[in-house]
N, C-alpha and C positions, 0 to 999 in steps of 0.2 A: 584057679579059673580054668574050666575046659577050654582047650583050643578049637574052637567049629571051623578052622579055615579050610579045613580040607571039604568040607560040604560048601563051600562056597558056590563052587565050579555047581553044583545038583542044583541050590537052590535058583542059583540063573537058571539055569536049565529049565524048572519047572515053571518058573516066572512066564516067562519065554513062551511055553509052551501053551498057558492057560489063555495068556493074553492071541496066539495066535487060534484059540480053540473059540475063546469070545469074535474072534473075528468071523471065523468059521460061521460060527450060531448064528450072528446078524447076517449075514449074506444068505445063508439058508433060508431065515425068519424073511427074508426081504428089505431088512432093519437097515441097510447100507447103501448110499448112492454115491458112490463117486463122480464128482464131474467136471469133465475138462474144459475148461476157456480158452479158448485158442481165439487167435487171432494173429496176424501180421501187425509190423511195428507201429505202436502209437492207434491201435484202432481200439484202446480204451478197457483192455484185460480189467487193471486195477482198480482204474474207478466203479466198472459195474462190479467185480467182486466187495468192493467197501460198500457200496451202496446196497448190493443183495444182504449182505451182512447186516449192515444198519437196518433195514427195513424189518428182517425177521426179528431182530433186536428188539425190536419196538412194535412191533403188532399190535400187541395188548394193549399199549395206548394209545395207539392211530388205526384209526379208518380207512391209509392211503391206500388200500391194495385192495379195491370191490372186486376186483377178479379175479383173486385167489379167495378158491372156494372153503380152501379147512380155513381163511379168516372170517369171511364174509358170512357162514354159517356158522360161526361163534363157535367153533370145535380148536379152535388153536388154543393152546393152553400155556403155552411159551417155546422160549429155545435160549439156549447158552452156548458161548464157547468152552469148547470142551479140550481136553489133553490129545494133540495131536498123536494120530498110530505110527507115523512112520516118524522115530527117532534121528532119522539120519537126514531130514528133510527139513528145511529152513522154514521157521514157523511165517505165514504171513500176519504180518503186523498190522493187524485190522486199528488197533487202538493210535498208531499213529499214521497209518494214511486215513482214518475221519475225520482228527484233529483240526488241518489245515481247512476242509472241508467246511468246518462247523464254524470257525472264530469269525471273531466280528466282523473282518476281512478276509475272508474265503481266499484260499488259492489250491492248484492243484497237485495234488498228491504227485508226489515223486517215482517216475516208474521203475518197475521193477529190474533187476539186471541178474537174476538168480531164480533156481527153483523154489516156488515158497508152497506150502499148505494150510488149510487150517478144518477145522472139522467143529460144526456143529450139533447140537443133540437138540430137535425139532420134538416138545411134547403136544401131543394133539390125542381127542376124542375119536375113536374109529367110528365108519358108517357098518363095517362085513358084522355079521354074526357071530362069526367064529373071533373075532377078533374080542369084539364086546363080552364074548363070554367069559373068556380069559382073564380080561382087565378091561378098567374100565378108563384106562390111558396107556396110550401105546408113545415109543419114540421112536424117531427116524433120524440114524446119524448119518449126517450130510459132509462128503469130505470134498474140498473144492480146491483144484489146486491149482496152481501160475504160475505162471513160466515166463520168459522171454520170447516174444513172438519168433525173435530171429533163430532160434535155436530149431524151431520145427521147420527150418525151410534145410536141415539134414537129414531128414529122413528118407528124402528119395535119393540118397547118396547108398542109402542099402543094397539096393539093388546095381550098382553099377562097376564096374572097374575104373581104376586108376586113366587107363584109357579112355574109357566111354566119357569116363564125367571131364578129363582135360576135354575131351573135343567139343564136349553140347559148352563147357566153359567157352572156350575159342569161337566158334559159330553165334554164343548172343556177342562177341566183342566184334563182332562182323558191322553190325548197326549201333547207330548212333540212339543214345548219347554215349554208350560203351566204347564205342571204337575211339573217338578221343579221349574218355578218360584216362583208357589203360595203355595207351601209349608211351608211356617213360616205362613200364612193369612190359610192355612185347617186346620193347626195345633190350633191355636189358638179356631177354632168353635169348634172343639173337646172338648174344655174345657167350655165351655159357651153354651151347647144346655138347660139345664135347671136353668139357674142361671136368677135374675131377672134385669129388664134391668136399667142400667145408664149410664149417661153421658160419662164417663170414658170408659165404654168400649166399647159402641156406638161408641167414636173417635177413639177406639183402634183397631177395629174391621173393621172398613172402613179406616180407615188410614194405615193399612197393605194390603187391598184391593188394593186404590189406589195405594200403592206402589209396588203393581202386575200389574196393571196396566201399572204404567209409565216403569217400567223393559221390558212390551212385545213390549212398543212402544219404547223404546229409544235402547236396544238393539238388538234386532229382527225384529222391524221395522212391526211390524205386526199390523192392521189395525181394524180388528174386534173387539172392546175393548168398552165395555158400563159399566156403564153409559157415554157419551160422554165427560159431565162439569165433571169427575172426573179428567182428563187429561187436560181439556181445562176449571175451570169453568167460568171464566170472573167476572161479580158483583155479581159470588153466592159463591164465596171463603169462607169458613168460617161458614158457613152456614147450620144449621139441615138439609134441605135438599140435602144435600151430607154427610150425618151420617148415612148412611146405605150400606148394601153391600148383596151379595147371602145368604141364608141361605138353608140347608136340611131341608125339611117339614119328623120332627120326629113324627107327629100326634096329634091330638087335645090335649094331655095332654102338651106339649111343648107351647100353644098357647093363654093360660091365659093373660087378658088384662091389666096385667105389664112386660109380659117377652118377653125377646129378640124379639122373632119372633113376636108378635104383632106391637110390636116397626117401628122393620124393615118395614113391610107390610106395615104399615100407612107409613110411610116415601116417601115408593116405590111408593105408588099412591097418594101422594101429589107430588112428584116427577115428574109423567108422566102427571096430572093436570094441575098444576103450572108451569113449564115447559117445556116439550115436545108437550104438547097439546097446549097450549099457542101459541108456537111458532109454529108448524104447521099451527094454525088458522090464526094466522095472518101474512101468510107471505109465508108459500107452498103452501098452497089452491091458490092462486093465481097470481102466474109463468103462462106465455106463451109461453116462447121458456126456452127451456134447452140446457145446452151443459156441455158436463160429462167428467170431464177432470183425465185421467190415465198414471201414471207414471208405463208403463210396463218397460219400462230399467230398475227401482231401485227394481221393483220387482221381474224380473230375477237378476240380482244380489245377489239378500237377499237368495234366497235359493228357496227349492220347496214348503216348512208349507207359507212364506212368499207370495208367487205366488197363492198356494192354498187358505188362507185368505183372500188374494185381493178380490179373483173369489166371494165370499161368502160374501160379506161382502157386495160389488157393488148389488149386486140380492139383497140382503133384504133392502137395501136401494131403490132402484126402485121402489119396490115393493107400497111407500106410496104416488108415484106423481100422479096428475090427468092427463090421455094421451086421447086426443079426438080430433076432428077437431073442430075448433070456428067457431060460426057466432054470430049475435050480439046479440041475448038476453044469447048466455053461455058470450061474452064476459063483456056483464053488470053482469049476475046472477052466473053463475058457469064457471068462468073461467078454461082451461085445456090447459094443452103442446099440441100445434099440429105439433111442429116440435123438434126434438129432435136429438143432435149430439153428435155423441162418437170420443174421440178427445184419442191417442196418443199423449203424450206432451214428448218434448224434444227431437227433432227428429233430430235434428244436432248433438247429439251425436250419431251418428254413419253415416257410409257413407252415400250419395247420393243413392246408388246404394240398399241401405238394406231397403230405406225408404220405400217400396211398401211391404215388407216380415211384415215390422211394420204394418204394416195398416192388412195385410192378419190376423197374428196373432190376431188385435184387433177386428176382424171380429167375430175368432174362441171364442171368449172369450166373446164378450155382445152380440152372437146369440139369444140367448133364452129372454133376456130382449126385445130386436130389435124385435124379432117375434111376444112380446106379446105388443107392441107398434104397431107396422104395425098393426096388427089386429084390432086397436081399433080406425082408420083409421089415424093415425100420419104418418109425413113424416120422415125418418129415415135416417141418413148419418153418415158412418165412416170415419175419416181423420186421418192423421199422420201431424202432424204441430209441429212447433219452437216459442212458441210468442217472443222472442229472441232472436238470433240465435249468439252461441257465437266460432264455426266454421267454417271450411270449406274444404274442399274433397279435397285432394290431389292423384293423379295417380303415382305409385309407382311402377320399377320394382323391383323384390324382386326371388332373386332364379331362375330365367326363368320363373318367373308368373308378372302380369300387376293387380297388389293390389291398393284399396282403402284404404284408409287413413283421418283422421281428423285431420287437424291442431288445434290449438286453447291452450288457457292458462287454465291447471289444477286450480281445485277449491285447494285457499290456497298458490299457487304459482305466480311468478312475471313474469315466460316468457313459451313461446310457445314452443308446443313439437311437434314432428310429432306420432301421435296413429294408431295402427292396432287394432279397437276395437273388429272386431270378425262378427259374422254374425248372424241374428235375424232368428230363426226358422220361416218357414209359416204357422207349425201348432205348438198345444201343446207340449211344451217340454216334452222328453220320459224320461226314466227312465237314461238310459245310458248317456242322454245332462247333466244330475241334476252331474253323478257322475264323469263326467269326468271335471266337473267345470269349464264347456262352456264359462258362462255369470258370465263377471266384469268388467261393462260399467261405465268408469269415468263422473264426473260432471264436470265442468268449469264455468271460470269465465266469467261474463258480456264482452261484447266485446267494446274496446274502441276504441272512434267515432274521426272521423278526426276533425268533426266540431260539435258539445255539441250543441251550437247555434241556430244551420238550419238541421241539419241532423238528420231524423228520424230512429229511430230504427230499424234495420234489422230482416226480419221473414220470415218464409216458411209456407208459406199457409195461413196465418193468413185471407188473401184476399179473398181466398174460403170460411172459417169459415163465413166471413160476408156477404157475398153473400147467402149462404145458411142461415144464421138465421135473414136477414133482406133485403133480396131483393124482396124481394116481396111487404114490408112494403114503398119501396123506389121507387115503379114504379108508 
């Protein structure tokens, strides 16, 4: 028997190489869209990616999407999931978050705590010439990927030093609700600015960090919270690089290369090295479509620190995507977003009638993002959409007034209520909305389907969302 093991190493090689040549071809062709779901914690990544999923899934036998134009002009001709391209990336498990979705008793998919992917092959009829000539079905593979919202709130850690970012850390623990959460973790630095560093108190030091942390997230619900892997870290649990935390730069005499603060600072920029930068490289650098998904309900809700945080949190994260128009040498060499959508999620919780006050509001809030995107010649669009929709508007008289109402089953409960949720401001909440304790918009459950089987999941707007981040890819 010949021995072939020495051509092993060539035939990876050429594997390797064909497969990054195919890559090549589709991005050239236009054939590839990558697109990022971003969003902050709990503002519903997973659900709309299962739900975009399902819906392409099923085109062929539903109707539900009149405003995606390759369905509605009978030019879609299917899509499948296909073999994801990047190996190293956690598949997302489309077939088990619709699962829970679909059974008899609906519940919600479990979110995500990892980088996941998954890639699409969208076959459709072209409208171009040139395309029609060619064939007479073209595909568009769609690769969609997810993430853990808390993990993009490290990317403005790119730009900063060890210093810079201990002190903007220090300055929000200034105001409340931060200033008393993190009080046993200031307490603690108090005692340790000149002591020399170990292990022990490295974990002690970041391990009351973190426990400031998960406090402003789990009961405040507050959003701006870095390092991101301290709350979320996935396979770096355990790990030196999350043994560090803010410190005060008390001056070169504090900064001997065994004490704390040296410690810390190496940590910090192996940290933003190893993984922040990491993950940027491969993986923001090159998105083409975004879509920014905000739970303003829960943030009116939480309060006005909580509202306020969002604002602040969304801007410095923007701030690290690439936004440009493509053509094909950016989309081989530097790829950049040139369409970009700001998405209100969960828009069936509240009436029919508030849904345009939602959209206003989401207007007043990523203006300044949206401006500095248009500028740089991106196409920008705001929506209010459901990738779910687990309501429905009821017309109520009430008192000699004709009120809106939401039916639907409370999150945690067995059966349907009728709700008067309240009314969504058109612009920034005032001072007087905060105190009069306007906004306490309920969650609910999944909505249960006649038929699991055949029946696709109900949405609001979900159809516009695709139209706008891939009709253009589909003509």
């Amino acid at each position: 028997m010949t021995d072939t093991t020495p051509f092993a190493p060539l035939g990876m090689l050429l594997a390797s190489a064909q497969k990054t040549l195919t890559e090549w071809l589709h991005l050239a062709m236009d054939q590839t869209v990558r697109l990022a779901v971003t969003g902050l914690n709990q503002s519903g990544k997973t659900v709309f990616i299962t739900a975009l999923v399902h819906q392409l899934l099923h085109a062929r036998q539903d109707s539900g999407l009149p405003f995606f134009e390759c369905v509605s002009s009978n030019r879609f001709a299917g899509s499948r999931v296909m073999m994801q391209p990047d190996v190293d990336v956690s598949a997302f498990r489309y077939d088990q978050f619709i699962q829970p979705l679909t059974q008899q008793r609906p519940s919600w998919p479990t979110r995500t705590d990892e980088l996941s992917e998954i890639r699409l092959a969208i076959r459709f009829q072209p409208t171009g010439l040139i395309h029609r000539q060619l064939s007479d079905a073209s595909t568009l593979y769609l690769d969609i990927i997810d993430y853990p919202g808390e993990w993009l709130l490290d990317l403005p850690m790119l730009e900063l030093s060890y210093a810079e970012w201990s002190a903007q850390i220090f300055q929000s623990c200034m105001e409340e609700p931060r200033r008393t959460l993190s009080t046993e973790w200031r307490t603690l630095l108090q005692s340790m600015e000149m002591r020399k560093a170990d292990d022990a108190l490295l974990r002690q030091a970041s391990g009351l960090y973190t426990q400031f942390l998960m406090r402003c997230k789990l009961e405040y619900g507050l959003s701006l919270l870095q390092p991101g892997r301290f709350t979320v870290p996935g396979e770096l649990k355990g790990t030196p690089l999350l043994t560090f935390c803010p410190l005060p730069d008390c001056g070169e005499e504090s900064r001997g290369p065994e004490s704390v603060y040296s410690i810390m600072e190496e940590r910090f920029n192996a940290y933003k090295e190893r993984v922040v930068y990491r993950f940027y490289k491969d993986h923001f650098s090159r998105f083409d479509r975004q879509i920014v998904l905000i739970d303003l309900l829960k943030a009116l809700s939480k309060g006005p620190e909580n509202f306020s945080d969002m604002r602040v949190a969304l801007e410095s994260i923007l701030r690290n995507f690439h936004y440009g128009t493509s053509g094909l040498l950016s989309r081989l060499l530097w790829p950049k977003i040139d369409k970009l959508l700001f998405v209100a999620t969960k828009v069936d919780h509240v009436a029919a009638n508030q849904h345009h006050n939602l959209e206003r509001l989401l207007n007043r809030i990523v203006n300044k993002p949206a401006n500095d995107a248009i500028f740089q010649g991106v196409e920008v669009k705001t929506m209010a959409l459901s990738s779910v929709t687990c309501t429905r508007t009821v017309v109520r008289e009430h008192d000699g007034r004709r009120l809106s109402f939401v039916q639907g089953i409370p999150k945690g409960r067995n059966k349907e209520i009728l709700l008067f949720p309240g009314e969504i401001p058109e612009s920034l909440p005032r001072a007087e909305d905060w105190d009069a304790n306007r906004f306490n918009f309920m969650e609910f459950e999944p909505p249960r389907l006649i038929d699991p089987e055949a029946a696709t999941l109900p949405h609001i707007r979900l159809d516009q969302a695709l139209q706008f981040l891939l009709g253009d890819k589909l003509s």
